[in-house]
N, CA, C and O atoms as CSV, one atom per row, in Angstrom:
chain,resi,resn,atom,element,x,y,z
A,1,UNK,N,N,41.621,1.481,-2.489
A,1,UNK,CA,C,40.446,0.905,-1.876
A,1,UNK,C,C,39.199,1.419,-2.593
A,1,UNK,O,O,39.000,2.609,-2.837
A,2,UNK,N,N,38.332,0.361,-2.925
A,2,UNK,CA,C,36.790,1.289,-3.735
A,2,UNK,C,C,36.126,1.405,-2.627
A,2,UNK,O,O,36.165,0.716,-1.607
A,3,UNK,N,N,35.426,2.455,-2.931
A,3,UNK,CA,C,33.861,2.910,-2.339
A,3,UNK,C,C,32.802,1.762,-2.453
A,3,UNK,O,O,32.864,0.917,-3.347
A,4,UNK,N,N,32.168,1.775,-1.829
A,4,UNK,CA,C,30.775,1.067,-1.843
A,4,UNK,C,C,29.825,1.634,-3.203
A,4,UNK,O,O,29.313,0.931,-4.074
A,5,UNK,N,N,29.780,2.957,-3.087
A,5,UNK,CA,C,28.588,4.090,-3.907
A,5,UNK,C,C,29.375,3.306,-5.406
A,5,UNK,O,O,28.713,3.133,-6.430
A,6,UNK,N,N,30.436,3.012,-5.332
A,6,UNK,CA,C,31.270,2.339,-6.766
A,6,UNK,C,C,30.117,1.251,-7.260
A,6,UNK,O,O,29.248,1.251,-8.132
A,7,UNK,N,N,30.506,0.460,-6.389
A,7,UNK,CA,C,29.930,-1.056,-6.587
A,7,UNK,C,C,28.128,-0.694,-6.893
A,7,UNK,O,O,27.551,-1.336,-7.771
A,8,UNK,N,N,27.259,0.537,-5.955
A,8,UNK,CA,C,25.869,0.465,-6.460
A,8,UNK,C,C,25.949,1.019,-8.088
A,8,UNK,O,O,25.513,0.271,-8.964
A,9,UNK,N,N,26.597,2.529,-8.503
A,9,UNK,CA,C,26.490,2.768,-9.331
A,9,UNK,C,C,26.610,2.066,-10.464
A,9,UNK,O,O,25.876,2.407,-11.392
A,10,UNK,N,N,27.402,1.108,-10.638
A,10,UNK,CA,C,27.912,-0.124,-11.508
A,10,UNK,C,C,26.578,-0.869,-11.424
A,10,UNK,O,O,26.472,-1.632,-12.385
A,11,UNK,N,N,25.764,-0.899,-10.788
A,11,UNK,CA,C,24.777,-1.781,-10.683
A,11,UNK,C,C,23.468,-1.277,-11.294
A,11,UNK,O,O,22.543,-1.817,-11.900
A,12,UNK,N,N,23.719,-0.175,-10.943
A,12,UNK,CA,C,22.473,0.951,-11.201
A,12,UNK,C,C,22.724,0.788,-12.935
A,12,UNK,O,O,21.745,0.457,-13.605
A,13,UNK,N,N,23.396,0.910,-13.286
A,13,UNK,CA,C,23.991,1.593,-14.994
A,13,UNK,C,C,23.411,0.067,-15.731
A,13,UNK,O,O,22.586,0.109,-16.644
A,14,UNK,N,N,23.960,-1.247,-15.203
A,14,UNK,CA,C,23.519,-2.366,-15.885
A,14,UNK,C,C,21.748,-2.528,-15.664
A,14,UNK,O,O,21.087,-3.296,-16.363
A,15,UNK,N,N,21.234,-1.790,-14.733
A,15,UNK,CA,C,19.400,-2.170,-14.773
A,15,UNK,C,C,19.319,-0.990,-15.427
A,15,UNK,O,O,18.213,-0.895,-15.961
A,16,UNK,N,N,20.062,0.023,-15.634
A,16,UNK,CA,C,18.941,1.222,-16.707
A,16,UNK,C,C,19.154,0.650,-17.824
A,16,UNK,O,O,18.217,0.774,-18.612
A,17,UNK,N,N,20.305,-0.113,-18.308
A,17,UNK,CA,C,20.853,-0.578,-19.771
A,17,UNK,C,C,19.785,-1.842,-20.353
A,17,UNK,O,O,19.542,-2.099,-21.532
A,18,UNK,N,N,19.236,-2.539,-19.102
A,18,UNK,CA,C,18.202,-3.411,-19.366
A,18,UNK,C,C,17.133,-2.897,-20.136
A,18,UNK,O,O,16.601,-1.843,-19.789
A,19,UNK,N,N,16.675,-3.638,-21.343
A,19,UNK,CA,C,15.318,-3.452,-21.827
A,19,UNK,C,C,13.992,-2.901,-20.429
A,19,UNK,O,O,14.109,-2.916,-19.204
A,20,UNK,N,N,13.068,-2.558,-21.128
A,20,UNK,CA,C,12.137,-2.032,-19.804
A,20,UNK,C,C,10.892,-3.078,-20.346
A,20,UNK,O,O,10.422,-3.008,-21.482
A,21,UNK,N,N,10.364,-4.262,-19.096
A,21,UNK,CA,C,9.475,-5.200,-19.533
A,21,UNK,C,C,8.207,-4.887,-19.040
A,21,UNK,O,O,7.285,-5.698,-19.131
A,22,UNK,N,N,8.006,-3.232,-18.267
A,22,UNK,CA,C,7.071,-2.832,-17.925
A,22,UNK,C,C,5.837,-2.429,-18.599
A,22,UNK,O,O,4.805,-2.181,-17.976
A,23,UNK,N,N,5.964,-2.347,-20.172
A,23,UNK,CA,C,4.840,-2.233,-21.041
A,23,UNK,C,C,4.730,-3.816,-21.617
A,23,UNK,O,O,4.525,-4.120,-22.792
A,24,UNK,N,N,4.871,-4.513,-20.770
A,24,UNK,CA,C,4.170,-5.896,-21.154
A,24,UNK,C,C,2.830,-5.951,-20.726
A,24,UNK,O,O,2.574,-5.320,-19.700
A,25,UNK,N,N,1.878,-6.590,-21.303
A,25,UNK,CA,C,0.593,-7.466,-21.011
A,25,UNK,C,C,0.819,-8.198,-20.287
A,25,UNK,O,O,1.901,-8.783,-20.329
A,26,UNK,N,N,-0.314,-8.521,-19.119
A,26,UNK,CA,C,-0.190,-9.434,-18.180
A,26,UNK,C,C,-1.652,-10.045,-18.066
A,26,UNK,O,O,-2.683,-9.529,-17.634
A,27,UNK,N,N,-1.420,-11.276,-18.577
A,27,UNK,CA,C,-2.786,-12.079,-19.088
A,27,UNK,C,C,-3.038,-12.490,-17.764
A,27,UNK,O,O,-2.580,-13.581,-17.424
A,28,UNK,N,N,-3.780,-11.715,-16.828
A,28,UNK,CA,C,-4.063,-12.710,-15.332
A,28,UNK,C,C,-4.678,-13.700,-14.645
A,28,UNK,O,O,-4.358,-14.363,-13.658
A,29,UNK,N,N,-5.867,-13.667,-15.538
A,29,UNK,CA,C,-7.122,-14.924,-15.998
A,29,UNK,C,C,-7.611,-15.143,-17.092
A,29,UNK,O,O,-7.745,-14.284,-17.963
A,30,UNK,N,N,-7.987,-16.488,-17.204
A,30,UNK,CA,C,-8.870,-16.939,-18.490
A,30,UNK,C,C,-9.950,-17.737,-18.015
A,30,UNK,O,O,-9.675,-18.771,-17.406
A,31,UNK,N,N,-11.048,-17.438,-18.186
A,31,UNK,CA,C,-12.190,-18.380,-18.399
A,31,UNK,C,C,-12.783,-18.440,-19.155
A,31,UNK,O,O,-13.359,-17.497,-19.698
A,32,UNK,N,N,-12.849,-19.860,-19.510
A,32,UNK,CA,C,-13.337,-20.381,-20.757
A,32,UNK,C,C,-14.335,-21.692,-20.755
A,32,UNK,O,O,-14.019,-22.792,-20.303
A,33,UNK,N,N,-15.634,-21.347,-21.366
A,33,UNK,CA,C,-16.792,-22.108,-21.093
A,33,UNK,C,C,-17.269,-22.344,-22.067
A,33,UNK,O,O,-17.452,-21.481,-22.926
A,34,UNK,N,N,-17.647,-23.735,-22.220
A,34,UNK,CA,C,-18.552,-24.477,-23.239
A,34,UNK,C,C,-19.969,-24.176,-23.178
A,34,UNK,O,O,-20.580,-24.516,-22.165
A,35,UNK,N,N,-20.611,-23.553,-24.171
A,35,UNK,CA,C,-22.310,-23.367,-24.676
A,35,UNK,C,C,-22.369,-23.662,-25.763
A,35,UNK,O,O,-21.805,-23.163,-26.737
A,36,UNK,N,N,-23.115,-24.571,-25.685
A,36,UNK,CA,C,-23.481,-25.214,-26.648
A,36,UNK,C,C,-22.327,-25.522,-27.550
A,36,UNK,O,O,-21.263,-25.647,-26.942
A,37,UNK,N,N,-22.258,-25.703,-29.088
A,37,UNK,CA,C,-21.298,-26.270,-29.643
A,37,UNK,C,C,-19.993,-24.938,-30.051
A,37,UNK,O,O,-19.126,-25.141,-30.901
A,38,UNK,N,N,-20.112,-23.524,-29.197
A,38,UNK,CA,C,-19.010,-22.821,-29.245
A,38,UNK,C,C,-18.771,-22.514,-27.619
A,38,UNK,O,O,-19.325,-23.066,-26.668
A,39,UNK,N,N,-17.866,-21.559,-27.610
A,39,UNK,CA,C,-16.944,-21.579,-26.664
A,39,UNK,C,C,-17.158,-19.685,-26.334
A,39,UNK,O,O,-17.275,-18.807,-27.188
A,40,UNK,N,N,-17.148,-19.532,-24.836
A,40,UNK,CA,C,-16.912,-18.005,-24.466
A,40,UNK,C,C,-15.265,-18.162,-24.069
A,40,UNK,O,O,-14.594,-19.160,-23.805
A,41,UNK,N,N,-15.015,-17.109,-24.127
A,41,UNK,CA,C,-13.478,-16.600,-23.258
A,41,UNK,C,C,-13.724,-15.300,-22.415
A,41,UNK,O,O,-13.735,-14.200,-22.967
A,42,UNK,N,N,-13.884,-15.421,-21.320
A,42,UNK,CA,C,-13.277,-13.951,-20.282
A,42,UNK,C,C,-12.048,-13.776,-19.997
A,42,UNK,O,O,-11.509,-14.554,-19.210
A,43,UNK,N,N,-11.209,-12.533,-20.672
A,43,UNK,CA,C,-9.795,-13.010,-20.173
A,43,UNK,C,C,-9.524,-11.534,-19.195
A,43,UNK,O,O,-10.364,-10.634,-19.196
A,44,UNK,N,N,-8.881,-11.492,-18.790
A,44,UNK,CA,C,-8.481,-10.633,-17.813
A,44,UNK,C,C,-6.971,-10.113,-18.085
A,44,UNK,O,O,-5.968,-10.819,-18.192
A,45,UNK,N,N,-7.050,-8.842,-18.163
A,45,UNK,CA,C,-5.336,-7.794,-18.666
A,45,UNK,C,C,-4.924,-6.936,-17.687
A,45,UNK,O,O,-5.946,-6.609,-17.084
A,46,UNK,N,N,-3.985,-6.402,-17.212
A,46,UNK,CA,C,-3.149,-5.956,-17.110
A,46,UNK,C,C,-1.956,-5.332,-17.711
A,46,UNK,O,O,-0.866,-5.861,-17.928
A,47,UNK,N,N,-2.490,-3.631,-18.042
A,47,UNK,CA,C,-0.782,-3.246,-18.724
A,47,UNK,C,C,-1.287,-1.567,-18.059
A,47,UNK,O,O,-2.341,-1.165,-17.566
A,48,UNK,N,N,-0.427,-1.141,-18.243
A,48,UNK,CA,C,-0.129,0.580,-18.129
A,48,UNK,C,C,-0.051,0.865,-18.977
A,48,UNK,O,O,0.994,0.970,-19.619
A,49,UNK,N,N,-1.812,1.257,-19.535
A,49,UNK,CA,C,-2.364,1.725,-20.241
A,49,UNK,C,C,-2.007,3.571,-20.001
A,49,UNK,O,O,-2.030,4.037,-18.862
A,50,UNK,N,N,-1.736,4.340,-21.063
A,50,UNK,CA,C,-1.042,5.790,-20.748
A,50,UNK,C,C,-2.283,6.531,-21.556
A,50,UNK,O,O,-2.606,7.622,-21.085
A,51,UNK,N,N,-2.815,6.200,-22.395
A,51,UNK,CA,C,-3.930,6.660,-23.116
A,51,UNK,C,C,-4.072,6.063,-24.590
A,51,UNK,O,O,-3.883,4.914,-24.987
A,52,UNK,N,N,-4.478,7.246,-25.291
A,52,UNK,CA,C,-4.981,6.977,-27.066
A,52,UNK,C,C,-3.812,6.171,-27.497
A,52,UNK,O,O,-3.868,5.079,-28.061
A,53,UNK,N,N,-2.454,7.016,-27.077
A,53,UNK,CA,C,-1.550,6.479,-27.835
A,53,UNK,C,C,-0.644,5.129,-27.744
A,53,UNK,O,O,0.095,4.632,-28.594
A,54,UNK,N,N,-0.988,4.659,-26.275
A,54,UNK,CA,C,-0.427,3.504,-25.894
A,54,UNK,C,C,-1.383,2.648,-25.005
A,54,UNK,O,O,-1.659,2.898,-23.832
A,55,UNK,N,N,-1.794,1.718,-25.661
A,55,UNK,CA,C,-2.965,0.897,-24.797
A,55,UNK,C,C,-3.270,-0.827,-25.292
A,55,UNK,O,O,-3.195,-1.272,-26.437
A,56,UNK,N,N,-3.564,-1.445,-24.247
A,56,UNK,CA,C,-3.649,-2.773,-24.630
A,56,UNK,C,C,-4.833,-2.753,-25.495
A,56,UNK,O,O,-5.940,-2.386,-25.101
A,57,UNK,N,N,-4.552,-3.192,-26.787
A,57,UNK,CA,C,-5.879,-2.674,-27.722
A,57,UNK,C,C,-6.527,-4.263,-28.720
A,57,UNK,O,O,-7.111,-4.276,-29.803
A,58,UNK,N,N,-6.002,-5.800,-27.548
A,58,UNK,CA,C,-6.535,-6.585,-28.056
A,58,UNK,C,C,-6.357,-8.096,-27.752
A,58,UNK,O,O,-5.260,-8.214,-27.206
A,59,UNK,N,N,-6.689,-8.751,-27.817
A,59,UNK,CA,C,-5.977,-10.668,-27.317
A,59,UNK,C,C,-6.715,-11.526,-28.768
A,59,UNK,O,O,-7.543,-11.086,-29.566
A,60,UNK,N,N,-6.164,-12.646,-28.727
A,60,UNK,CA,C,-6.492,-13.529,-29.520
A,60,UNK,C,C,-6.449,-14.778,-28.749
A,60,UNK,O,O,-5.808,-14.909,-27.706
A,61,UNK,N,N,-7.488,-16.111,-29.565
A,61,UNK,CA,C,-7.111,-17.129,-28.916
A,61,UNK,C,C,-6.623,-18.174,-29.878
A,61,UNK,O,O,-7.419,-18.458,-30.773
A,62,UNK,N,N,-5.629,-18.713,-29.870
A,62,UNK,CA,C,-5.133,-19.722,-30.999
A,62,UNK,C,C,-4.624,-21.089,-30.085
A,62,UNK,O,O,-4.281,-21.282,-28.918
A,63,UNK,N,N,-4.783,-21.913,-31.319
A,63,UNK,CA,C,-3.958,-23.419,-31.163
A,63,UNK,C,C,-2.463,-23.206,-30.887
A,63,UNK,O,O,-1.681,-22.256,-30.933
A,64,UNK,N,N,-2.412,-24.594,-30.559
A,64,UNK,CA,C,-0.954,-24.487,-30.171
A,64,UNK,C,C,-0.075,-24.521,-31.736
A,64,UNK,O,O,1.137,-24.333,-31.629
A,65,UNK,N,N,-0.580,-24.732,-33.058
A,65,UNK,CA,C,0.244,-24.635,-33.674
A,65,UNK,C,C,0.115,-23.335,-34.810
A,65,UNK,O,O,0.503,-23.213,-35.972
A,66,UNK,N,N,-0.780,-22.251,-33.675
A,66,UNK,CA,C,-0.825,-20.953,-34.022
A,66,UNK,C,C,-2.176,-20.318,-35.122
A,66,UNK,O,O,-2.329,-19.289,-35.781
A,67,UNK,N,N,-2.924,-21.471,-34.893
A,67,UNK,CA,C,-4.242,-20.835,-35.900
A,67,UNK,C,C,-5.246,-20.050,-34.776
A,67,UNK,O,O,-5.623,-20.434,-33.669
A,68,UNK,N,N,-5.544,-18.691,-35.576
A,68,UNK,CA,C,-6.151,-18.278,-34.663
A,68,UNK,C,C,-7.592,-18.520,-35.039
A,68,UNK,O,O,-8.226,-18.715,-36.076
A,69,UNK,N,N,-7.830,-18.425,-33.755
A,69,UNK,CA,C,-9.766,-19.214,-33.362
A,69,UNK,C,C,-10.599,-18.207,-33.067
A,69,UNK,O,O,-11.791,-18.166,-33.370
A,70,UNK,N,N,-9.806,-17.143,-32.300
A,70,UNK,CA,C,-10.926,-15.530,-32.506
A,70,UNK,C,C,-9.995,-14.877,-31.857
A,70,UNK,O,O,-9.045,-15.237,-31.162
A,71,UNK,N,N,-10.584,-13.442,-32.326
A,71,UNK,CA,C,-9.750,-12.141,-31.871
A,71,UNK,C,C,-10.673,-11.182,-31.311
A,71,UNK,O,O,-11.698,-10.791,-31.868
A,72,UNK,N,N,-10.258,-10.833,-30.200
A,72,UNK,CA,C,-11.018,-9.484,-29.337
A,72,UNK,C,C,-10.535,-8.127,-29.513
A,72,UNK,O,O,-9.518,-7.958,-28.841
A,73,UNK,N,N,-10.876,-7.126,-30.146
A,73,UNK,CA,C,-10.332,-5.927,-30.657
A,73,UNK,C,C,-10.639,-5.219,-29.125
A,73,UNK,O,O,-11.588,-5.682,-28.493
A,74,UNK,N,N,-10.011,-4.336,-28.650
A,74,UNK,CA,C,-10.373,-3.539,-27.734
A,74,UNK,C,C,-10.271,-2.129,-27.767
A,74,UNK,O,O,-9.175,-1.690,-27.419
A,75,UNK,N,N,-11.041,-1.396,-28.061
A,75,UNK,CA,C,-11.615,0.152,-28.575
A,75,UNK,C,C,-11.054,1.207,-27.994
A,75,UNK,O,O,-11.083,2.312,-28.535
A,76,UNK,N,N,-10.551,1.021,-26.972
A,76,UNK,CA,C,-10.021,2.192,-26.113
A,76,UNK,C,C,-9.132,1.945,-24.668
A,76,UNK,O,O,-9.210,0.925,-23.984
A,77,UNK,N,N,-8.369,2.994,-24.409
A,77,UNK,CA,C,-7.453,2.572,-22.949
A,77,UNK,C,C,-8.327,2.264,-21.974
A,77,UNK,O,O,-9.491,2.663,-22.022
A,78,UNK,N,N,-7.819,1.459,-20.904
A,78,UNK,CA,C,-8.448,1.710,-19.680
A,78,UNK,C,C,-7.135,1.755,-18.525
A,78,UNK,O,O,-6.603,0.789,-17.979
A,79,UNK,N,N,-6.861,3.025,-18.381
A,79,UNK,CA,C,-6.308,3.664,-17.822
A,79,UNK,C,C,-6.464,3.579,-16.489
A,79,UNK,O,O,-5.658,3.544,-15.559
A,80,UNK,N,N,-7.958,3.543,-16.572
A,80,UNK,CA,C,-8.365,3.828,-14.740
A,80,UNK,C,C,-9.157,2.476,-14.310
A,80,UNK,O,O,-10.018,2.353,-13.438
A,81,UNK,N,N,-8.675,1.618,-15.078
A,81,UNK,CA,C,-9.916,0.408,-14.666
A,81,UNK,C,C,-8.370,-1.308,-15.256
A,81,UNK,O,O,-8.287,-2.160,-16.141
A,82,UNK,N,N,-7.713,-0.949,-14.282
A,82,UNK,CA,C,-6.813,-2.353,-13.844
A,82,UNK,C,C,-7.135,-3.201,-12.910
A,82,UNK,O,O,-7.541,-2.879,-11.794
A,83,UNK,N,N,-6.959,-4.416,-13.345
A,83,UNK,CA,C,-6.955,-5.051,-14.371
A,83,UNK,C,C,-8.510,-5.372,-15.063
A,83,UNK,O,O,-9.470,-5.241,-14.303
A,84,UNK,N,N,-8.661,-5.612,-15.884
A,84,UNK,CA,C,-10.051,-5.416,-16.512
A,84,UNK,C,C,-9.995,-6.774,-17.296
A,84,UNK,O,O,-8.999,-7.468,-17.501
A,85,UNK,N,N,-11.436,-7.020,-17.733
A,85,UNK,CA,C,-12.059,-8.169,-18.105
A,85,UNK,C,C,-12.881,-8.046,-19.448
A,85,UNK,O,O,-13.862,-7.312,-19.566
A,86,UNK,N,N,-12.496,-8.648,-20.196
A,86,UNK,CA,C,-13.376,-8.551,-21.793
A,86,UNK,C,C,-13.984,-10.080,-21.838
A,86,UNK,O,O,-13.746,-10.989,-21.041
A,87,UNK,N,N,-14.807,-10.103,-22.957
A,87,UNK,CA,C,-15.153,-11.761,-23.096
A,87,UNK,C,C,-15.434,-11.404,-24.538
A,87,UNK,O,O,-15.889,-10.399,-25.084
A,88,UNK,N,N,-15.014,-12.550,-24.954
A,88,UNK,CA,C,-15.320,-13.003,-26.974
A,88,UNK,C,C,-16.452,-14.370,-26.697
A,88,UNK,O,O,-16.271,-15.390,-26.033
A,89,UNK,N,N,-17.666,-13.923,-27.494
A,89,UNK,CA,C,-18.309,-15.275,-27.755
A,89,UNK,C,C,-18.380,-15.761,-28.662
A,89,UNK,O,O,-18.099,-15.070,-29.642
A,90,UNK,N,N,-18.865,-17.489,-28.954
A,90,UNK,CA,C,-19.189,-18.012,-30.209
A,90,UNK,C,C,-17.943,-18.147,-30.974
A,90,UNK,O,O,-17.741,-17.735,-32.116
A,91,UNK,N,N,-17.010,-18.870,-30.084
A,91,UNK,CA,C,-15.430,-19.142,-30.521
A,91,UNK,C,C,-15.871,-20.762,-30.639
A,91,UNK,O,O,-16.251,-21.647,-29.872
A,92,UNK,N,N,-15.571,-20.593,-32.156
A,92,UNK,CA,C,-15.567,-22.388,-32.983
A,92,UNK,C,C,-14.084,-23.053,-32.609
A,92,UNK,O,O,-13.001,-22.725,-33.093
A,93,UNK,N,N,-14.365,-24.162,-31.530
A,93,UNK,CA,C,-12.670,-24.582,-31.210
A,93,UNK,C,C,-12.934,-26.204,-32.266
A,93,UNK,O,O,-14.017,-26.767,-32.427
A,94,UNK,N,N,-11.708,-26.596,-32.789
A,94,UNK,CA,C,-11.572,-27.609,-33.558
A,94,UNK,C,C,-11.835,-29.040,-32.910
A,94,UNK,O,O,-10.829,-29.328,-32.261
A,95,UNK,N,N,-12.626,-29.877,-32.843
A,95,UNK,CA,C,-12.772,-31.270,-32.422
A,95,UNK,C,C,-11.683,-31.713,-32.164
A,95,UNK,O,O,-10.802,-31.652,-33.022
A,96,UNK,N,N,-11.331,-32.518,-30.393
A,96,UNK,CA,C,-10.016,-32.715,-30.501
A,96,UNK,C,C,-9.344,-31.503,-30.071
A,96,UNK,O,O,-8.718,-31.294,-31.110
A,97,UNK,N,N,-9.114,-30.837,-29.530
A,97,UNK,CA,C,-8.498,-29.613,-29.407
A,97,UNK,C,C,-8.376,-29.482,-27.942
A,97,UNK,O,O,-9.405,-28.910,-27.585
A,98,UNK,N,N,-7.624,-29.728,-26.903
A,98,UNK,CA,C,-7.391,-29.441,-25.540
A,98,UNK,C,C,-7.023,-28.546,-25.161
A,98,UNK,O,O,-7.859,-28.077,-24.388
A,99,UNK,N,N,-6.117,-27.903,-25.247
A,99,UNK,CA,C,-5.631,-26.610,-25.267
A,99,UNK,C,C,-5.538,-25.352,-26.157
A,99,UNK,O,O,-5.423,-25.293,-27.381
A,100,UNK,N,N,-5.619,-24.337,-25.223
A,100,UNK,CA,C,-5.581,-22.898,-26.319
A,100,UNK,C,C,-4.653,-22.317,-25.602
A,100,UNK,O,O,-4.221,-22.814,-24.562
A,101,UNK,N,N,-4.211,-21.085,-26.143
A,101,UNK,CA,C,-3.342,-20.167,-26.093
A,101,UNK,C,C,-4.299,-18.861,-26.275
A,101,UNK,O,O,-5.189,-18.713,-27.112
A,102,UNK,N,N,-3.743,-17.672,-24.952
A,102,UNK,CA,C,-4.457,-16.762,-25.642
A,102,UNK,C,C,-3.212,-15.632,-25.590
A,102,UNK,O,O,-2.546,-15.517,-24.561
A,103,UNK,N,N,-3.001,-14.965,-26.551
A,103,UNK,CA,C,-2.028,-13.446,-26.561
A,103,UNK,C,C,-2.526,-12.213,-26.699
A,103,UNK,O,O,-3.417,-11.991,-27.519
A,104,UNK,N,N,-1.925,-11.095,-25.779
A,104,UNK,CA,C,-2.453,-10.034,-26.053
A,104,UNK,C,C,-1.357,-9.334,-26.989
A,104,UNK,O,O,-0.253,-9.741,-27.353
A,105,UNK,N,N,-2.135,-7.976,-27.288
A,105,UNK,CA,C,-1.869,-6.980,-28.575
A,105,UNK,C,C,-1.863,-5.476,-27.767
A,105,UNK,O,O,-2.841,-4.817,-27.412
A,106,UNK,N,N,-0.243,-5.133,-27.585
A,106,UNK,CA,C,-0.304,-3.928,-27.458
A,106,UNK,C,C,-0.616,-2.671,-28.789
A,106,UNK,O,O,-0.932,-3.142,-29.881
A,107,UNK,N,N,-0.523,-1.166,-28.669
A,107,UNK,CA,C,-0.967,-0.348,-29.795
A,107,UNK,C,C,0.240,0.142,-29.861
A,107,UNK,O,O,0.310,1.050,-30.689
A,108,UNK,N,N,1.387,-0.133,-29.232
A,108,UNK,CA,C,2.877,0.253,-29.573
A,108,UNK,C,C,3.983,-0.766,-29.923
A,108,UNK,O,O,4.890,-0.648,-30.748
A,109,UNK,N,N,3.695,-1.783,-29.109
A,109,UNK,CA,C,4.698,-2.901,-29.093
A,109,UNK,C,C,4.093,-4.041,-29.763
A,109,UNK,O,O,4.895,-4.772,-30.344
A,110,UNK,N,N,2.756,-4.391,-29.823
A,110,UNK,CA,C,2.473,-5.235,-30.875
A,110,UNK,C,C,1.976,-6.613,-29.793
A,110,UNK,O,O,1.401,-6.319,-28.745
A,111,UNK,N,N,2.222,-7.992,-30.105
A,111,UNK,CA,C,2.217,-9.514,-29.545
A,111,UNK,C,C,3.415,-9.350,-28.599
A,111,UNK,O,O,4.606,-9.589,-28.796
A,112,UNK,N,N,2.618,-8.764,-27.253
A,112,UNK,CA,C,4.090,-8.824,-26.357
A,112,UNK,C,C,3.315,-9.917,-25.026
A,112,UNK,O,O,2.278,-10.579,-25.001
A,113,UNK,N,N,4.193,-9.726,-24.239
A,113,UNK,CA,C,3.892,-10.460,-22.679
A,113,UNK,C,C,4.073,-12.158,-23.030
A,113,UNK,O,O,4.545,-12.470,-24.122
A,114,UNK,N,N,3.744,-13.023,-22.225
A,114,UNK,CA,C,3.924,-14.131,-22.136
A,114,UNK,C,C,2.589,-15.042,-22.442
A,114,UNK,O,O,1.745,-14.713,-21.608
A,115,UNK,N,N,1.964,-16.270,-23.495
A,115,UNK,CA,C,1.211,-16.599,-23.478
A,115,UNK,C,C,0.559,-17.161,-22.572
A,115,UNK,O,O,1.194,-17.891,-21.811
A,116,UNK,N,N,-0.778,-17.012,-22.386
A,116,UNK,CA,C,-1.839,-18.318,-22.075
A,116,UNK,C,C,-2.264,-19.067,-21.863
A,116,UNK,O,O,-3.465,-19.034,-22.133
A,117,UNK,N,N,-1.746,-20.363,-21.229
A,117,UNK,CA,C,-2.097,-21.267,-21.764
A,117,UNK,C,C,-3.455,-21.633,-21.187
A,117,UNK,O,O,-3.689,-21.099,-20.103
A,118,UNK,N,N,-4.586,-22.584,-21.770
A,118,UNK,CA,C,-5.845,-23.109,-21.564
A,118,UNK,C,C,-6.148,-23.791,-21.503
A,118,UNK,O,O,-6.380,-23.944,-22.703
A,119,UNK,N,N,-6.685,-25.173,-20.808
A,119,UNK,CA,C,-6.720,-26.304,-20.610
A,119,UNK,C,C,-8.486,-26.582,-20.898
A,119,UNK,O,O,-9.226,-26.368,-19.938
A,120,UNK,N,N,-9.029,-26.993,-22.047
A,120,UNK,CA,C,-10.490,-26.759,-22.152
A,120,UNK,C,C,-11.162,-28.180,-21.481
A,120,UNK,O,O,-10.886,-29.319,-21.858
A,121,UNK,N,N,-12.184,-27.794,-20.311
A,121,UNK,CA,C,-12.622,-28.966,-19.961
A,121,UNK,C,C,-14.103,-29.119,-20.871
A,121,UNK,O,O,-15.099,-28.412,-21.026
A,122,UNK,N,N,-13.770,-30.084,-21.229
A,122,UNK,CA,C,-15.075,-30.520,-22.104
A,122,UNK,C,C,-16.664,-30.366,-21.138
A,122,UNK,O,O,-17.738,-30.659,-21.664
């Protein structure tokens, strides 16, 4: 006859064996506004930021067939300030262009989390 504690431990062993998706970026908002003939972006992040050495340190905004249209460098962790808000101005979007994509840039893992997507109202 098995134990029960059988069946959790077996369970337990396959979620530690799982990749860990907890240092993902989590793009939570985008706003994006027309002035004049360029474009602002406020985007809004989410990650567990640990310090110098591991920190969301950037986003981009590109087309859907991957040209990028601008990049937001971000200078330092914010550790103590989740989820937080940057804005890029004077983003030239291509005539014709409905949608954007925006991705963030971890300082360990690189283009992680799930994209963006942007629906630009004229």
């Amino acid at each position: 006859m098995r134990k029960p504690y059988t069946v959790t431990i077996a369970i337990l062993a396959c979620l530690i064996a799982l990749p860990s998706q907890s240092d993902d970026i989590t793009i939570e908002n985008v706003q994006a506004e027309r002035r004049g003939g360029s474009w602002t972006f406020a985007v809004t992040l989410r990650h567990a930021d640990t310090g110098w050495k591991h920190y969301a340190d950037g986003w981009e905004i590109r087309t859907s067939s991957g040209d990028v249209l601008g990049r937001r460098e971000l200078r330092h962790p914010h550790e103590t300030e989740q989820p937080f808000t940057r804005s890029l101005s004077n983003v030239a979007i291509p005539a014709g262009t409905e949608t954007v994509e925006i991705r963030a840039h971890c300082s360990v893992d690189g283009w992680v989390g799930k994209p963006f997507q942007v629906t630009l109202k004229p």
